[in-house]
C-alpha positions as CSV (number, residue, x, y, z in Angstrom):
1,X,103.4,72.8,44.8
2,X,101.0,74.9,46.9
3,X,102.2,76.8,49.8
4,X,100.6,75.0,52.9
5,X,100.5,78.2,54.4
6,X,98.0,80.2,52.1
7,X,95.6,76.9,52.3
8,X,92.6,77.0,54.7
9,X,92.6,74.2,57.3
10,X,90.1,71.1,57.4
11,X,86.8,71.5,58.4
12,X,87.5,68.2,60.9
13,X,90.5,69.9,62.4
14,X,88.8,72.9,63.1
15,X,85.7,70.6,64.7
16,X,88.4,68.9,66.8
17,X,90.1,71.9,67.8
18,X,86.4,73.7,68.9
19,X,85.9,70.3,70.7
20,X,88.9,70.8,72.8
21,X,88.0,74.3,73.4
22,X,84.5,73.7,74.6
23,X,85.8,71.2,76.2
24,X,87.6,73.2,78.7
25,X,91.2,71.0,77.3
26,X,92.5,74.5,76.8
27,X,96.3,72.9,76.7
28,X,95.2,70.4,74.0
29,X,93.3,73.5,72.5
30,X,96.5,75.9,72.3
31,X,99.2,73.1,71.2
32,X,96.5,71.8,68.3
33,X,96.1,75.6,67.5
34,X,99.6,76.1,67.1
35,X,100.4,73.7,65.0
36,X,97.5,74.2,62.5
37,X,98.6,77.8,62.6
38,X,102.2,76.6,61.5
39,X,100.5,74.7,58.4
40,X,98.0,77.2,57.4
41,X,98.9,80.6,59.1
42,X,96.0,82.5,56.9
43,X,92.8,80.8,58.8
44,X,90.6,83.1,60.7
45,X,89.0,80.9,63.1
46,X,92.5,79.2,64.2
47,X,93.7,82.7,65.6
48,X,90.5,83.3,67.0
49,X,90.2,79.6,68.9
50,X,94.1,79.7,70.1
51,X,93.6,83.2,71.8
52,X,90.5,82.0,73.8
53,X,93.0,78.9,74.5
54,X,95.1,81.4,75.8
55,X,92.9,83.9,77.5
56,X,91.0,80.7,79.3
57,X,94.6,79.8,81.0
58,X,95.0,83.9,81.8
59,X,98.1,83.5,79.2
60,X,97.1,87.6,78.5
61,X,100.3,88.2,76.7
62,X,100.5,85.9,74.3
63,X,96.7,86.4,73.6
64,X,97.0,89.7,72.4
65,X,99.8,88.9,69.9
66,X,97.3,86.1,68.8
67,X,94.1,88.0,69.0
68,X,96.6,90.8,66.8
69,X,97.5,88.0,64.0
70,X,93.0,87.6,64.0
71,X,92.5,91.1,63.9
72,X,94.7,91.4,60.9
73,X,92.5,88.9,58.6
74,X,89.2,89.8,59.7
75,X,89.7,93.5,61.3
76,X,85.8,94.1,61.6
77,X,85.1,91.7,64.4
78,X,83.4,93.6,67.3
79,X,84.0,91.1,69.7
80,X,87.6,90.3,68.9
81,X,88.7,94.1,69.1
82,X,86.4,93.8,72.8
83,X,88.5,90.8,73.9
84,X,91.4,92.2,73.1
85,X,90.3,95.2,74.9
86,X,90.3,92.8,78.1
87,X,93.3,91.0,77.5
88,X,95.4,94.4,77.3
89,X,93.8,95.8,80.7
90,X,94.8,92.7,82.1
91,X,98.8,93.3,80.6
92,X,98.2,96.9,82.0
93,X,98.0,98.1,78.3
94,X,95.4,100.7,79.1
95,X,95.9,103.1,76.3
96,X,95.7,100.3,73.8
97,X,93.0,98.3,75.7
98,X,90.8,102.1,75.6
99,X,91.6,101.9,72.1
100,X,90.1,98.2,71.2
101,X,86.8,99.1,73.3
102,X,86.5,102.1,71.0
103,X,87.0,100.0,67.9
104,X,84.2,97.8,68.6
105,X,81.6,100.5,69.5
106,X,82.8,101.8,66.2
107,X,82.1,98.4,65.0
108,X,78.9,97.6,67.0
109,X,77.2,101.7,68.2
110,X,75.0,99.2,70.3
111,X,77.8,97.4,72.3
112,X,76.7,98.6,75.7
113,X,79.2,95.7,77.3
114,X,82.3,97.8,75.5
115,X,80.9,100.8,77.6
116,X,81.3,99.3,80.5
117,X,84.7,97.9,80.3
118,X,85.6,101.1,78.3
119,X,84.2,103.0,81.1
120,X,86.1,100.9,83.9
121,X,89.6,101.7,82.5
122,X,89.1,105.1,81.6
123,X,88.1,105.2,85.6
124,X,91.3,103.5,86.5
125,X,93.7,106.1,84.7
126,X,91.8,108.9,86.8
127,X,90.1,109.8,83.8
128,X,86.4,109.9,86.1
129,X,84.3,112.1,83.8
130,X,84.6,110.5,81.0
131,X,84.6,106.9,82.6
132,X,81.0,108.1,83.9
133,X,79.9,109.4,80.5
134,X,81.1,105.8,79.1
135,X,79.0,104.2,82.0
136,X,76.0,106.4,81.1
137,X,75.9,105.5,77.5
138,X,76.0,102.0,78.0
139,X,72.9,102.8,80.4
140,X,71.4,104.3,77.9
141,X,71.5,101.1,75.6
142,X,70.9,98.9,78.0
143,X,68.8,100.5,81.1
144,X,68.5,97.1,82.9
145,X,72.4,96.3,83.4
146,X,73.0,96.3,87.2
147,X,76.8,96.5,87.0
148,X,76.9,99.1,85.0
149,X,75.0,100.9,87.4
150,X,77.6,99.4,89.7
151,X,79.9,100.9,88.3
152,X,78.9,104.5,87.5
153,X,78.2,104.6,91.1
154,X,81.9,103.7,92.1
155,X,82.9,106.4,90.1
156,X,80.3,109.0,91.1
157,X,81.5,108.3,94.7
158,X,85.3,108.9,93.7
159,X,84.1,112.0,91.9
160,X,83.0,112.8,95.6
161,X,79.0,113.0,94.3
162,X,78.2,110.9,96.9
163,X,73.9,111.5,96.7
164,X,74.0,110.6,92.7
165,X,76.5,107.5,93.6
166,X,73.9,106.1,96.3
167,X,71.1,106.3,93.8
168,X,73.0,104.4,91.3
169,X,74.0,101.5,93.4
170,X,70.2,101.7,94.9
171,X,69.2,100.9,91.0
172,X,71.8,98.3,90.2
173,X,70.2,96.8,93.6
174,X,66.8,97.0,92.3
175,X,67.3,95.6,89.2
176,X,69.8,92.6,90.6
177,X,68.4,92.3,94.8
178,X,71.4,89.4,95.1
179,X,74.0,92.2,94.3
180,X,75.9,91.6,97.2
181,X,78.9,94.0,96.2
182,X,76.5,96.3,95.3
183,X,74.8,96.6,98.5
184,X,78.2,96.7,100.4
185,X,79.3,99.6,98.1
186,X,76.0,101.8,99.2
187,X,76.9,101.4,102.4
188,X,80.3,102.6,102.5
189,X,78.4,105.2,100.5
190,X,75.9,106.6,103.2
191,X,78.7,105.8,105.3
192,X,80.5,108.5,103.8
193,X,77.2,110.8,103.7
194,X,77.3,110.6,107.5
195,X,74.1,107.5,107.6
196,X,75.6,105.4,109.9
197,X,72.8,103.4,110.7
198,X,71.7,102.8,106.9
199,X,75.1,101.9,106.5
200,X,75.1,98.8,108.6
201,X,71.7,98.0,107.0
202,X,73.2,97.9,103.8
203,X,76.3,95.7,105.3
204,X,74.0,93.3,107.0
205,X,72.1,92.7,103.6
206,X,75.0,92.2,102.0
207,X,76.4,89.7,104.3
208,X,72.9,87.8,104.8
209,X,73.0,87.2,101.2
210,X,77.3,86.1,101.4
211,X,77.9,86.0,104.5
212,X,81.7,85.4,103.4
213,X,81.4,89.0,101.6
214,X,85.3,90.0,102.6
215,X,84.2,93.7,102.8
216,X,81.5,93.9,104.1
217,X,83.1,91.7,106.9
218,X,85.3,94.1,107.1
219,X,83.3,97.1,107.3
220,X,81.1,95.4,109.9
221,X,84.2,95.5,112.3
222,X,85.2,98.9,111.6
223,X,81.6,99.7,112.4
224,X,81.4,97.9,115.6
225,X,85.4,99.4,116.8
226,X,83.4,102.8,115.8
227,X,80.8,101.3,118.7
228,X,83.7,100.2,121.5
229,X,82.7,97.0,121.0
230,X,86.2,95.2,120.0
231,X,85.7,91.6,120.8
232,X,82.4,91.7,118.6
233,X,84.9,93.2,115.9
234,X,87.5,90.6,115.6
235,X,85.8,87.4,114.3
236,X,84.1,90.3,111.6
237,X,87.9,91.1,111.1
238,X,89.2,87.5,110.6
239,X,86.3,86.9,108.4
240,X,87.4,89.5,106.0
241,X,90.8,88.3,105.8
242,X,91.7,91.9,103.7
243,X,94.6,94.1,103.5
244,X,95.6,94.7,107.5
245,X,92.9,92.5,108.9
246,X,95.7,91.2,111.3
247,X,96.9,94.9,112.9
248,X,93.2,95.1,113.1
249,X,92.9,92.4,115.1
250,X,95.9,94.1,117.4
251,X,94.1,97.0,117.4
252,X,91.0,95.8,119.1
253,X,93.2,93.8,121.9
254,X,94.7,97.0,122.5
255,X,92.7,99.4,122.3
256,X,90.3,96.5,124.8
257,X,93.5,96.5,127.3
258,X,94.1,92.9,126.6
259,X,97.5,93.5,126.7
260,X,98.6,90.0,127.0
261,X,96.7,88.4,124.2
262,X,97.7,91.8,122.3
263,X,101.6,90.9,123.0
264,X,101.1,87.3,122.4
265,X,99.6,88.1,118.6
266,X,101.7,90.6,118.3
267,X,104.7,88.9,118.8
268,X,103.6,85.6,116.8
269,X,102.9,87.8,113.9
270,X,106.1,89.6,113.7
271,X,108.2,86.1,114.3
272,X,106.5,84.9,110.9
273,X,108.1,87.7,108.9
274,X,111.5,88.2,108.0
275,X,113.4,91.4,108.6
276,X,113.2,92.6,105.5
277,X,109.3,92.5,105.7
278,X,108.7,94.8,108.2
279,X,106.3,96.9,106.1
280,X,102.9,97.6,107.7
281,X,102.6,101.2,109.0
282,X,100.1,100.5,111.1
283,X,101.8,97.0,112.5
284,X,104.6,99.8,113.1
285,X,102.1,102.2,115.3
286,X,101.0,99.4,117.4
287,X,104.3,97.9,118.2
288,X,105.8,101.4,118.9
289,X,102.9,102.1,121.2
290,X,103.1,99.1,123.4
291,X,106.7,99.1,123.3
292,X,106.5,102.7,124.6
293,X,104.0,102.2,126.8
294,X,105.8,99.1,128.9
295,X,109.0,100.1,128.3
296,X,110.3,96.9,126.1
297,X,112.3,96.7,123.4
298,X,110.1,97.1,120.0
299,X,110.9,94.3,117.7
300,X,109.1,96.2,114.3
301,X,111.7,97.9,112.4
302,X,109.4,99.8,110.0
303,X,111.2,102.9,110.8
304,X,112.7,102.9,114.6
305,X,111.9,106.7,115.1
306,X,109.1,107.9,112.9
307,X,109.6,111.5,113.9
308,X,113.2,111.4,112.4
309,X,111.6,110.5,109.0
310,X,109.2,113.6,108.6
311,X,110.0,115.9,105.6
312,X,109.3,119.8,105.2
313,X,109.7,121.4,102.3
314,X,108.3,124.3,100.2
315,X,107.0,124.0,96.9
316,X,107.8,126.7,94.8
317,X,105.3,125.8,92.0
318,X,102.6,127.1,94.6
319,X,104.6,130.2,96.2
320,X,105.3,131.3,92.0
321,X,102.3,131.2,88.9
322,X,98.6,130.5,89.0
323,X,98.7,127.1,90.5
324,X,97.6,128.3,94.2
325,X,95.3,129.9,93.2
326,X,93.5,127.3,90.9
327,X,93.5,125.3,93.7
328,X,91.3,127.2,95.4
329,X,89.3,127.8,92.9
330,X,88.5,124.5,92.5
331,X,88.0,123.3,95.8
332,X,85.6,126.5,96.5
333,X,83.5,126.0,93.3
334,X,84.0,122.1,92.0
335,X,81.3,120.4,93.0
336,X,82.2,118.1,95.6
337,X,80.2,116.4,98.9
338,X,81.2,116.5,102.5
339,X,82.8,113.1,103.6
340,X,81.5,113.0,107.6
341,X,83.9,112.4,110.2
342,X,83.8,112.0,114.1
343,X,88.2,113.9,114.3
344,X,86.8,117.1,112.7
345,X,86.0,120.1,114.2
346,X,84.4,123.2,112.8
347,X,86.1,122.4,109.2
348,X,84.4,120.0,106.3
349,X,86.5,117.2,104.9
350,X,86.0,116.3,100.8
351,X,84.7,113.1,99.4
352,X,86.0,111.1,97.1
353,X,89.3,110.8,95.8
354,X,90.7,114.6,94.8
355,X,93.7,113.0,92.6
356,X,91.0,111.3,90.4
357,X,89.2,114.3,89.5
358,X,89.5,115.5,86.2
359,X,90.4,119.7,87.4
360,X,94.0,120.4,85.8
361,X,94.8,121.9,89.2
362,X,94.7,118.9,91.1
363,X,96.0,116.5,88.2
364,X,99.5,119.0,88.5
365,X,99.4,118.8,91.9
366,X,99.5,114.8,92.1
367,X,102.5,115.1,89.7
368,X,104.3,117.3,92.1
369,X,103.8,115.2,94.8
370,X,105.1,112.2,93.6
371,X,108.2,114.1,92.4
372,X,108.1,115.3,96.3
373,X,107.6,111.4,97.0
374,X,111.1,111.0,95.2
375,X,112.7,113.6,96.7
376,X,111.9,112.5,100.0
377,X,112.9,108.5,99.1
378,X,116.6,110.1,98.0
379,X,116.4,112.2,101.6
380,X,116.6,109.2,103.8
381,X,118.6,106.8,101.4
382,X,121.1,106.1,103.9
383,X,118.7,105.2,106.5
384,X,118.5,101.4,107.6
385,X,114.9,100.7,108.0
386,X,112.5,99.0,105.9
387,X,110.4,102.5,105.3
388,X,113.3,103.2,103.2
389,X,114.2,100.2,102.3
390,X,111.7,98.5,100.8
391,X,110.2,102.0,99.4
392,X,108.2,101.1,96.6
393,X,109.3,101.9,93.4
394,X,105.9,103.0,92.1
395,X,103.2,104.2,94.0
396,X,99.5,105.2,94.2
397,X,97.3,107.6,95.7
398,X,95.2,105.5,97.9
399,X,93.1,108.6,99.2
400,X,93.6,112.5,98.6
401,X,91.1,114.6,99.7
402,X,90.9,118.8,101.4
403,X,90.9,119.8,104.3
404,X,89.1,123.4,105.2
405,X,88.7,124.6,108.8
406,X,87.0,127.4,110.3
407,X,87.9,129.6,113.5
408,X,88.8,126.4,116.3
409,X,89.2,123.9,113.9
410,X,91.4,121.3,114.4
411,X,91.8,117.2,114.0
412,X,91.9,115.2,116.4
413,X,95.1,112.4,116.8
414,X,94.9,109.9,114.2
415,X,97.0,108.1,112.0
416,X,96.3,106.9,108.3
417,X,96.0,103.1,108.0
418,X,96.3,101.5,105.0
419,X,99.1,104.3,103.6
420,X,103.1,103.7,103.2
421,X,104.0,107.8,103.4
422,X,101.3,110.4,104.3
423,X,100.9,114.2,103.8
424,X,99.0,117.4,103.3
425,X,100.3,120.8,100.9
426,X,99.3,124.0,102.7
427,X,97.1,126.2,100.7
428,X,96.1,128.7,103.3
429,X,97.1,129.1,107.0
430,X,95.8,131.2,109.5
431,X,97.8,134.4,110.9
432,X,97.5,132.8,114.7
433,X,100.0,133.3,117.5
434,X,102.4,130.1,119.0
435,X,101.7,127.2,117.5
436,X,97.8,127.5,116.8
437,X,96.9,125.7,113.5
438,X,100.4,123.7,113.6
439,X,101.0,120.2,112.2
440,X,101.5,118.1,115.6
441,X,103.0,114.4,115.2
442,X,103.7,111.8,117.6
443,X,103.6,108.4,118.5
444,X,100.4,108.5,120.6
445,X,96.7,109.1,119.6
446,X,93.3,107.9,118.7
447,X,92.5,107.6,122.9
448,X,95.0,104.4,122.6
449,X,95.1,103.0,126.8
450,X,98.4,104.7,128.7
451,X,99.5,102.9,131.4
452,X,102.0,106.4,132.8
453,X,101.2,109.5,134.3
454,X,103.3,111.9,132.1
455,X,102.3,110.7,129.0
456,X,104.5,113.5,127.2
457,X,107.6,112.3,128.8
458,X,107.1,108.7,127.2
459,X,105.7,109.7,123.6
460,X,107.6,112.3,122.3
461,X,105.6,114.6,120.3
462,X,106.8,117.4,117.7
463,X,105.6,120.5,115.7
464,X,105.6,122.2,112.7
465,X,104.4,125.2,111.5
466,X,103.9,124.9,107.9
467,X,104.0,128.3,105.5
468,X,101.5,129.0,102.5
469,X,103.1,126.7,99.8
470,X,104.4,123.9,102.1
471,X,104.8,120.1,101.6
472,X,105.1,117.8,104.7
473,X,105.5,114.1,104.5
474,X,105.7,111.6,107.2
475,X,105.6,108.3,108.0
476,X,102.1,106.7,108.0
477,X,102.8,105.0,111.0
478,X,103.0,108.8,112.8
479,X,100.0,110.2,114.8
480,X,99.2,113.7,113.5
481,X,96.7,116.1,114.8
482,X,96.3,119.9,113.7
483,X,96.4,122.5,117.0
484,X,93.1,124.4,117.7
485,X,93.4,128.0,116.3
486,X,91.4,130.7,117.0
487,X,92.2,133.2,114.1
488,X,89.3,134.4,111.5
489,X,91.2,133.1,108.7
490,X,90.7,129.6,107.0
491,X,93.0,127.1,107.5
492,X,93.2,124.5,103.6
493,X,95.3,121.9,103.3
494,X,95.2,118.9,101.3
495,X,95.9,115.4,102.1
496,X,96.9,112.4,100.9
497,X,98.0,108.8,101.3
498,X,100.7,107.0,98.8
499,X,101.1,103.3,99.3
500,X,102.7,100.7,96.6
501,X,100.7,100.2,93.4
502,X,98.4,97.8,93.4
503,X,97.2,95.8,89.3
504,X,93.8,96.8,88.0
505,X,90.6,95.0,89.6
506,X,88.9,93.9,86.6
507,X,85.8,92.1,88.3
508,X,83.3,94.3,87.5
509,X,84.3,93.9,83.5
510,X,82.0,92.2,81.3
């Protein structure tokens, strides 16, 4: 008797099972797969049809076992190796998924979609140059695709090329008007640049073509709390409904003095959580602040005294070997814009994200930082607040960028919002007397109202001053300001936010 197995399946069953498939009975379509596959394990298309089953339902795992078992009886299928590709990014298989793209441009030289997607994972390892050479030669196949000019322009602006990422998301608009992410993304863009007012041009296009766009919602508010005007800000903030949309919410009560709807929200908020949940930084700042400032008891354990949770260290990596001075090198000579901002004085801040960048100097710093990261997590382990924990167990750089003042330089109070721990490494401190050009944290800042005369006596602040070489974390919850200085000598740091990892946004794929 023949082996069942090594026999091809009937033309009818396959007919039903494509039936099912484009059907959208993707249930039906994966249990008749199965079983056909039982019966007659050699045919092509029953692979092929089960792992769209699979992939329909966003059953990634099992469709790259099943798109595998394809691959192995027909291995010169472009499109299977670019599915695959998707389904791996999606099971955070990025070496493997980087791989599969390959394989089908090998396959198919002209497969400008495999670009793309091969472009948007090398960008989400940090790999940014060659993500943007991946972009550009699926441009160069296809000059009309809009996302892909989307998407070189994303990673132009983490490369901190802020002019070339505006002209790319100014062609993906011109070739798709409707692109309302696109036209969002420019304006954070010329935002960054320092265009203010073509910024909210570009936000108000985008939101009259959606006016549900969650960020440019978002960046709407943040534009209008730049412009004072926080009631105008709020419904823009509800709209978004994104990341800390509520604290933002509390922020523009606040920082309005409409203390008792502040209290009110704040308090309703904070009674929907459990204890263990107390993890928003910047619920943390807010609380602490009006606690402070009215003299009640704070009911946000984030961390009850942020200034007991700031970490200095030295990094010997930077005081021993070339390292420093690569560093500098690289942020004298690489070729990166000016992000504007209204704290700065006399000093320029970087674009972009510096940990994405492809200089070995700054990729050997990351890794030292998260080491740091660990170090610090193992410092506190005894302490009894959620900062510790509920510490993530990995993280992310959300931002990194430097930091280079000239004579009376200095930052004004801030804090950084959407981090977990902040920080800056010292690369080069002035020789100044006292505490000019010290690291200054606190729990008071940003020109939030005081309601008491001696405002020192009610938010404690503290100093350091950090050495050539140093590390300090904090607390993102922590106002921090640098001290004017009046020496010759520049003052370079670099900063950086961690915050828990976050999966891969796949919606600009193909």
């Amino acid at each position: 008797m023949a082996n069942s197995n090594l026999a091809q399946a009937k033309p009818k069953d396959v007919q039903q099972l494509i039936g099912l498939l484009n059907s959208g009975q993707l249930q039906q379509a994966e249990s008749l797969a199965k079983n056909l596959i039982g019966k007659h394990s050699n045919t092509f298309i029953l692979h092929h049809i089960l792992s769209l089953a699979l992939d329909g339902q966003q059953k990634f795992s099992e469709s790259v076992v099943s798109y595998k078992n394809a691959l192995k009886l027909q291995p010169n299928m472009p499109d299977l190796w670019f599915n695959i590709g998707i389904a791996q990014t999606h099971v955070q298989q990025l070496d493997n998924a980087i791989g599969s793209y390959q394989k089908a441009i090998q396959l198919k030289p002209d497969f400008f979609e495999a670009y793309g997607n091969l472009g948007t994972v090398l960008q989400a390892q940090g790999k940014l140059i060659a993500a943007i050479e991946s972009y550009q030669k699926g441009l160069k196949i296809n000059p009309q695709d809009a996302r892909a000019y989307f998407n070189l322009g994303t990673a132009l602006r983490d490369n901190g090329e802020l002019n070339d990422a505006i002209k790319s998301y100014q062609k993906s608009i011109a070739l798709f008007p409707n692109y309302t992410d696109a036209h969002n993304n420019l304006g954070e863009t010329l935002r960054d640049s320092g265009d203010m007012n073509a910024a909210v041009k570009s936000y108000q296009a985008a939101l009259g073509l959606n006016p549900n766009h969650a960020q440019a919602n978002y960046n709407m508010a943040e534009f209008l709390v730049l412009a004072k005007q926080y009631a105008q800000a709020i419904p823009y903030f509800e709209a978004s409904q994104l990341e800390d949309w509520k604290e933002k919410c509390l922020y523009c009560l606040y920082k309005a003095e409409d203390f008792d709807a502040f209290k009110t929200r704040r308090d309703a908020l904070i009674a929907s959580l459990p204890a263990n949940q107390h993890c928003s930084p910047f619920l943390a700042t807010l609380s602490t602040h009006y606690s402070l400032n009215f003299a009640k008891p704070d009911p946000y354990q984030f961390c009850a005294n942020g200034l007991d949770f700031v970490y200095h260290q030295s990094l010997p990596e930077l005081t021993n070997g070339t390292l420093l001075a690569e560093l500098l090198h690289d942020i004298n000579t690489a070729d990166i814009a000016e992000r504007k901002q209204g704290r700065l004085t006399n000093g320029q801040q970087s674009a972009g994200n510096l940990f994405k960048r492809n200089e070995r100097s700054f990729q050997t710093l990351a890794t030292l930082i998260k080491q740091q990261f660990l170090a610090y997590k193992q410092h506190f382990a005894d302490a009894d607040c959620a900062l510790i924990q509920t510490f993530p167990d990995e993280l992310e750089f959300t931002s990194s960028w430097y930091v280079k003042m000239q004579q009376g330089g200095h930052l004004n109070a801030h804090i950084h919002e959407i981090g977990w721990i902040s920080g800056a490494v010292y690369l080069a401190m002035p020789q100044t007397n006292g505490l000019e050009g010290a690291f200054e944290f606190g729990t008071h800042g940003d020109d939030y109202p005081i309601k008491h005369a001696q405002k020192e006596a009610v938010f404690p602040i503290a100093q350091i001053m950090p050495n050539v070489g140093d590390i300090v974390l904090f607390p993102s919850s922590l106002f921090h300001r640098t001290i004017p200085f009046n020496s010759m000598d520049n003052r370079i740091c670099i900063a950086f936010d961690l915050k828990p990892s976050s999966k891969i946004n796949l919606s600009n794929n193909y």
